[in-house]
C-alpha positions as a printed Julia matrix, in Angstrom:
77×3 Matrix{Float64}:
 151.86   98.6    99.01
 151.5    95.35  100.49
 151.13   91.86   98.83
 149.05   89.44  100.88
 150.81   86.44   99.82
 153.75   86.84  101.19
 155.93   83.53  101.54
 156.58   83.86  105.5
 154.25   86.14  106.79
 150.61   87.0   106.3
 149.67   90.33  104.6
 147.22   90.92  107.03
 149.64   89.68  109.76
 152.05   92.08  108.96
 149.67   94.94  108.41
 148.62   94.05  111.91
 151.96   94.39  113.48
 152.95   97.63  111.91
 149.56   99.3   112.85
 150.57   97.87  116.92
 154.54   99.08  116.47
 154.83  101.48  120.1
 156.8   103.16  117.15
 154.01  106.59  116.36
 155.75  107.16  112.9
 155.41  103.66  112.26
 152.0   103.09  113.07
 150.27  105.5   110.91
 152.24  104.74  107.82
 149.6   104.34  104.74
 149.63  100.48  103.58
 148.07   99.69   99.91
 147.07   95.77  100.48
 146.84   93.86   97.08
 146.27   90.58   95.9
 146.17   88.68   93.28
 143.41   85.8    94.84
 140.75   87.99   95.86
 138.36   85.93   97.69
 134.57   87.41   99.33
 135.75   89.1   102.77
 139.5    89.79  101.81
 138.51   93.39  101.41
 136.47   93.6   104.74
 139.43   91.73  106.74
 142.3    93.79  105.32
 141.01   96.91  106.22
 139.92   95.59  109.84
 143.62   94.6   110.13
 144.36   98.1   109.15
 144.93   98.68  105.59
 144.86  102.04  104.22
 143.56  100.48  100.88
 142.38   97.15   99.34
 142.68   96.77   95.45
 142.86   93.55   93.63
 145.1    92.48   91.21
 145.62   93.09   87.65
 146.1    96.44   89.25
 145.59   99.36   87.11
 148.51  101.52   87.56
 146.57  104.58   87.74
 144.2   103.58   90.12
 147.06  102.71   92.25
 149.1   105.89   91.91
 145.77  107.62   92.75
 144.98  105.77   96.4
 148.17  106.06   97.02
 148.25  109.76   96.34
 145.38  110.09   97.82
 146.77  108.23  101.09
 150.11  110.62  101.0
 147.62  113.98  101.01
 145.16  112.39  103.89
 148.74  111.81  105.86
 149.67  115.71  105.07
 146.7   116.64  106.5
């Protein structure tokens, strides 16, 4: 998972630059993007950076073993 408030790099910078590493392996590694200040767009911008996933903090840990379980079996695939 990835927080978007990171203190020296944007979440959705960082997402970007993993999804453009020449690296293969790296690119298509599933990334979880949370937040705690979800504001209207975040979603829609996060996954047009190239999240895997969007969810919102409080996360419910569940929900986030779940999409990210779900993630891991789309990868297997």
């Amino acid at each position: 998972d990835l927080d978007l408030q990171m203190p020296v790099m944007d979440g959705r910078e960082a997402i970007r630059l993993l999804r453009n590493d020449p690296d293969p392996s790296l690119s298509v590694i599933p990334v979880i993007a949370l937040t705690a200040l979800a504001m209207s767009g975040d979603r829609e911008k996060c996954m047009e950076a190239g999240a895997s996933e969007y969810i919102s903090k409080p996360i419910i840990l569940t929900q986030l073993l779940e999409q990210a379980g779900n993630l891991l079996k789309d990868k297997e695939r």
